[in-house]
N, C-alpha and C positions, 0 to 999 in steps of 0.2 A: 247541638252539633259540634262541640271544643272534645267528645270523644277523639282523640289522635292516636290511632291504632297501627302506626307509620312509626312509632318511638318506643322506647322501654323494650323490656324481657319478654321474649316473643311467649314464651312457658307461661307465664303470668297470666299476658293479656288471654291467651286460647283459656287459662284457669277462671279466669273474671266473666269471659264471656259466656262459659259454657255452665257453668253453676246454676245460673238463674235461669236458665233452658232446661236443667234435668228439674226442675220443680217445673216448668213450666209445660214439657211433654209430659212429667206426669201425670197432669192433674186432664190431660189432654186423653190421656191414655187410661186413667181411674174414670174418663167420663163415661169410656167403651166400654169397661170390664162393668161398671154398676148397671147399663145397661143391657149387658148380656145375662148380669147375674137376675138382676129382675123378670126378666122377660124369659130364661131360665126355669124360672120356676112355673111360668104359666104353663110348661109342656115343650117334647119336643118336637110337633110342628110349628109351635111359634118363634121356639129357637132356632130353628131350619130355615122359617122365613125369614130372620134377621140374618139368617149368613148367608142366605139369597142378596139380600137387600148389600153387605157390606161392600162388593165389589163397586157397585154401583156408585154408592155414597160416596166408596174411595174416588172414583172415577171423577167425578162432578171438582170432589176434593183439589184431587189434583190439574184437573184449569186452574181452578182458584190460585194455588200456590204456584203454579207456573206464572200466572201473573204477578205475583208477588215473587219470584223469585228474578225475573224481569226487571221488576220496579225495583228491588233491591239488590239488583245488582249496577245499574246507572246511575242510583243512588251514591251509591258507597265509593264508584271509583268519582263520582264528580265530587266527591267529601274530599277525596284525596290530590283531586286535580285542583281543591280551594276555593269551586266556585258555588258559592251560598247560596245566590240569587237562582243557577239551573237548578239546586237541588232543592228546591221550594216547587221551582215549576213542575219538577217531575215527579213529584211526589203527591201533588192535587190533580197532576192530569191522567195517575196511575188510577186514583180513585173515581175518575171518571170511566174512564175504560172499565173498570169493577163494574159499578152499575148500568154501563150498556151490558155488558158480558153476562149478567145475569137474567137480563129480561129472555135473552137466546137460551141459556139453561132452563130456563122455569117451562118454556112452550114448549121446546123439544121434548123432556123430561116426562111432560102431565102427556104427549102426546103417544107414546111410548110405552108406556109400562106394561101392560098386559103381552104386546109380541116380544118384549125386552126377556120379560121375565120368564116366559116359557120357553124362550130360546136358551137361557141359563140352565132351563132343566126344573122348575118350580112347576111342581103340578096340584093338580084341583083341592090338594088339604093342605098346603101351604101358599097359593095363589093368593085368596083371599086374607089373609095375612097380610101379604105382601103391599096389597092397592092401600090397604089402611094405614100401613105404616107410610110410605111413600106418595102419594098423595097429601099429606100432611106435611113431611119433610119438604118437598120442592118447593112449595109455597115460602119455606122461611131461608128460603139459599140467599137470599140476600143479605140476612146476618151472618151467612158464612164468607162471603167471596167478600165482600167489601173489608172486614176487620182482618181476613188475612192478608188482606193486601195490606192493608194500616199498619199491621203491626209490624210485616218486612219492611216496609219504611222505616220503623222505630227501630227496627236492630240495624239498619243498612247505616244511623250513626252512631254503633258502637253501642247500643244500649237495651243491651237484653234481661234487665229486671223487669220493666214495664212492662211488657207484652207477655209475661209470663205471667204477672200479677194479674192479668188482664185475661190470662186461660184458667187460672186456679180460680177467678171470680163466675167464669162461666160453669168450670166442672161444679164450684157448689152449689151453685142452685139447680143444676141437671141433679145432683147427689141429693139435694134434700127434694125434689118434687119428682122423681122417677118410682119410689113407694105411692106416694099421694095420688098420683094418675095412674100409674101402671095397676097396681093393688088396691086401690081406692082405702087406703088408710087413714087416720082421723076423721071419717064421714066426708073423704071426698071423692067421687063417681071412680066408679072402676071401669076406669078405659081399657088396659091391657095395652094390645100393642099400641094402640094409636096414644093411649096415654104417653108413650118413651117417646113417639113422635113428637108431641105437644112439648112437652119437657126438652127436647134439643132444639125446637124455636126459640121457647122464651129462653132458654141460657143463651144462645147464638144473638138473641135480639143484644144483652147486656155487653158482648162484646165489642158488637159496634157504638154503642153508646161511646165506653169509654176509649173504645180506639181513637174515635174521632175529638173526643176533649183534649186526651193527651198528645197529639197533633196538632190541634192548634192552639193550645195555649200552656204545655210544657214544652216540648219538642222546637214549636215553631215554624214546623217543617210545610204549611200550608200557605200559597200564597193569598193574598187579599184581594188581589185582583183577577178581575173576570175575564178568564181564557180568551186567546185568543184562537181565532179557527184553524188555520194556520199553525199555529206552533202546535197546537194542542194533538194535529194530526202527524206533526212530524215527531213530538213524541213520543205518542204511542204506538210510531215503528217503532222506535229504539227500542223502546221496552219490550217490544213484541219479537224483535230480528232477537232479543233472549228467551223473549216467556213463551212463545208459542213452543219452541225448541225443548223449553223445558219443560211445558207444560205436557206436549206429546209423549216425553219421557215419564212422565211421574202417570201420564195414563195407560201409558204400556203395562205396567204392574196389575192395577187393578182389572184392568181388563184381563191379561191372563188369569189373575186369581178367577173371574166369574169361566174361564176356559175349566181350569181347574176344576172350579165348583161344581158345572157342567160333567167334569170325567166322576167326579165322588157320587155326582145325586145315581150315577147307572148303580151304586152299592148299596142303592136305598138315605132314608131322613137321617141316620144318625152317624154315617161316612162323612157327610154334609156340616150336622150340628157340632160333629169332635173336631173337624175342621176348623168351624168358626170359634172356638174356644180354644184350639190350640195359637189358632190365629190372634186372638188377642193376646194371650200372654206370651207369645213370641213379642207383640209390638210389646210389651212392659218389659221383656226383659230386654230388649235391645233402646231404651228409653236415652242410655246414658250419650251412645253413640248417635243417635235421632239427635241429642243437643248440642252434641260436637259438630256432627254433619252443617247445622243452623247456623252456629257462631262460627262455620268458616267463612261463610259468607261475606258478613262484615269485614271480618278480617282481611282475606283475599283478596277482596274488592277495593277495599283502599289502600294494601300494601302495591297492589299490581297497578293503582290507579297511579302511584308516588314514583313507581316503576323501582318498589323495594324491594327485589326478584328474593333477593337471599333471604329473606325474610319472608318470605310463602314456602321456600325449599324446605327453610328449619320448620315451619308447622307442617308442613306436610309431613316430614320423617316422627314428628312426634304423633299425631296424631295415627301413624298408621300404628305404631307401636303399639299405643294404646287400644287399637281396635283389636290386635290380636291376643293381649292378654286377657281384656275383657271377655273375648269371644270363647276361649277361655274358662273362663271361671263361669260364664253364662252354661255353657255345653256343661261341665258337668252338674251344675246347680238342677237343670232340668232333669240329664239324665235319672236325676236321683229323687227329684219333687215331680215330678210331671202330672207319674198317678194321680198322688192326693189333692194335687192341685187342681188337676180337672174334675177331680169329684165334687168340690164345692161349688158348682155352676150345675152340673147334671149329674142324677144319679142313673143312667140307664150305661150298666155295663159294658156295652154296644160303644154309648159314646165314650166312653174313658179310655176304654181302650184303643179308638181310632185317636184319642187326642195324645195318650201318652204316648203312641207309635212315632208320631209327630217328633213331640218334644228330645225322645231320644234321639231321633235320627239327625234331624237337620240343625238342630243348634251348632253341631260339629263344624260346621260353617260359618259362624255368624261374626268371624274374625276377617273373616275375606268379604262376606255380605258388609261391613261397617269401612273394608276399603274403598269399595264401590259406593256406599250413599255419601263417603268424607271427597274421595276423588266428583262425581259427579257437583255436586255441591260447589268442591273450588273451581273446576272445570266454566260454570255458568258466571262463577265472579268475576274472573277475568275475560267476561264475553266472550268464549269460547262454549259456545251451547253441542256444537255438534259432535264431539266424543261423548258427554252425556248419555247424546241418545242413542248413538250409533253400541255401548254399551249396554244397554238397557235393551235393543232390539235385540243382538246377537243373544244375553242369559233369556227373555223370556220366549220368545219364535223361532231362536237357531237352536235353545238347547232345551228349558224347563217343558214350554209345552209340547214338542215331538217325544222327547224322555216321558215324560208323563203318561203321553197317549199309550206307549209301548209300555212304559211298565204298571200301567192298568190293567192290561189286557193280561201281563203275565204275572202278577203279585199280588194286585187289588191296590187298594191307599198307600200299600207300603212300596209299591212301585213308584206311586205318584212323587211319595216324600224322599225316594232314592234322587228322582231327576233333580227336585228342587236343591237339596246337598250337594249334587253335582256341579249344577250349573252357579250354584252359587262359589264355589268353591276356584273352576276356570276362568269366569270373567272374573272374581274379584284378583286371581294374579295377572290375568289382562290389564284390569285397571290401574293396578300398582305400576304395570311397564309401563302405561301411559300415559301417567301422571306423571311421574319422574323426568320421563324424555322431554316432555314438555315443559317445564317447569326450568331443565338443566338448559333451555333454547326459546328463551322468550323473545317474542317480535323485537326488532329492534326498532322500527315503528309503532308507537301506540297512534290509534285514531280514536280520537275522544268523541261520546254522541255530540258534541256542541261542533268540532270540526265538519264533520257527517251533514249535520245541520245547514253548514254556512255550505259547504259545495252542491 
């Protein structure tokens, strides 16, 4: 907790913290693509039903990381407000919240799936797919949601190698046992899909393992004493007066994606599967900016917690910077690999072609798409959850999904991918106003959760 992210070269520290994140979303993001590419090969209604299943998974995802971006945002500014003892409290009582919050996921989930999923648009030869794959996942969400919370902890002081080390330790064992199960290679059972299922427990299990070692006996960050009831509910309002806010934003996404998913399946299974393979290497090549967006967090949190205004200004003005030259060099990288790139996932004509349609059109955007996840991001550090989402509603239910319905109706996929460029394009200079204005008018009252607390 002696990270002090309140001093030094503001360029630096955003350089220090975001390094260790792009290995770390990558190996986060190489977990998805190995399981696309396997389950790939089995066919594309099994690839259909994994891009049935994605929205979903994201959905679940994102609670999780709301709650970790809750806990890591209380975190950081109480890093910054000095006080060691709250940030011990808040950081075992985030992980308690975790595991209530998952016993709710697990029941809803298992109870669900079959009207969930044919409300998405999954029909009779990708359905069953689907129960096998998910049915198996819900069961292991608790290696999801607890270690993401753990690990917004571990960055909320300043220390985003760990928890990277700690995603690249999960992607390789998903990497080496997703052949073994999926394909049953070396003489072991060929599961197929339910194998990929399997294979994202046990790596999920190994995160929380080590989340929780390097919590309490690197970090620290865990306290020894047994909660009280009391505190431990006033807590997790704080966390929640952010994570819920965040959390509903970071579900808006995926939910529109399964909207989405629902306008592609009217084009038939391989609108669907070029979809969910444009979709993944969209997340890989927006990886850099996914770890930029992360390490604002810490940063913002305990510059705004020290009330270092001018020192959030200056990472914000770089960091947008960076998003647009990036987005950038992404747009034409795609335009130009797209094809070949979706062809080593599926060879059916059909999908390569919906996936390269993808890739050329909307990357054009991913300069303003990386405004929007770096603005929402710092927006939540400084407890300010409600532009977040009030963003994140307006691109995907005032613009993406109305655009979409209409330009299905009139282009087919390529209607759908015009709305998505759109809308990514308006809010992200939305967000840029938003950011700014706020940032140039910070409260000149801070109320800290521990004041909150005492009134």
């Amino acid at each position: 907790m002696n990270r002090n992210l309140t001093q030094g070269p503001v360029g630096q520290h955003l350089l220090t913290l975001t390094i260790p994140m792009v290995w770390g979303v990558f190996a986060i993001i190489a977990f998805n693509l190995v399981d696309t590419y396997f389950v790939g090969q089995l066919g594309t209604a099994q690839l259909a039903a994994m891009s049935f299943t994605f929205p979903v998974v994201m959905t679940f995802g994102s609670l999780a990381m709301g709650l970790g971006v809750g806990a890591s945002s209380v975190i950081a500014r109480a890093i910054g407000e000095g006080d060691m003892s709250r940030v011990q409290r808040f950081t075992t009582n985030s992980l308690t919240l975790a595991l209530t919050a998952v016993i709710l996921f697990v029941i809803v989930g298992l109870l669900t799936i079959d009207p969930l999923f044919k409300a998405l648009g999954a029909g009779p030869d990708t359905l069953p797919y689907v129960r096998d794959y998910m049915r198996i996942w819900y069961f292991g969400m608790v290696f999801l949601v607890v270690p993401m919370v753990g690990n917004s902890a571990i960055r909320a002081a300043g220390n985003t190698l760990t928890p990277s080390i700690i995603m690249t330790l999960s992607a390789a064992v998903n990497i080496v046992l997703d052949p073994l199960l999926i394909t049953g290679a070396l003489g072991f059972p060929r599961l197929e899909i339910q194998g990929a299922a399997i294979a994202t427990v046990i790596a999920r299990a190994t995160t929380l393992i080590a989340a929780l070692l390097v919590l309490r006996f690197k970090e620290n960050l865990l306290s020894a004493q047994f909660p009280d009831l009391n505190e431990t509910l006033w807590c997790w309002k704080d966390i929640l007066t952010v994570g819920l806010p965040a959390a509903a934003s970071n579900m808006i996404s995926p939910i529109s994606i399964g909207v989405i998913t629902s306008f592609l399946a009217i084009h038939g299974p391989a609108a669907v599967a070029g979809f969910g393979i444009a979709s993944r290497l969209e997340s890989f090549a927006l990886i850099t900016v996914m770890a930029l967006s992360a390490s604002m967090g810490p940063f913002v949190g305990q510059n705004w917690g020290a009330q270092q205004f001018s020192r959030v200004r200056l990472a914000m003005r770089q960091s947008f910077l960076f998003c647009m030259g990036w987005g950038l060099f992404m747009a034409v990288s795609l335009g130009i690999g797209g094809r070949p790139l979706s062809g080593l996932f599926n060879q059916d004509p059909n999908v390569i072609a919906v996936a390269a349609q993808y890739l050329w059109l909307v990357p054009i955007s991913y300069g303003t798409a990386g405004i929007i996840q770096v603005s929402s991001s710092a927006f939540n550090a400084m407890g300010k959850p409600v532009p977040s989402i009030v963003m994140t509603v307006v691109r995907m239910f005032a613009m993406y999904i109305p655009l979409a319905y209409i330009g299905s109706r009139i282009a087919g996929p390529t209607g759908i991918f015009v709305a998505a460029l759109a809308s990514n394009l308006v809010v992200g200079l939305g967000a840029y106003w938003w950011n700014q204005r706020t940032c140039q008018q910070p409260s000149a009252i801070q109320v800290t959760p521990q004041e909150a607390l005492n009134r």
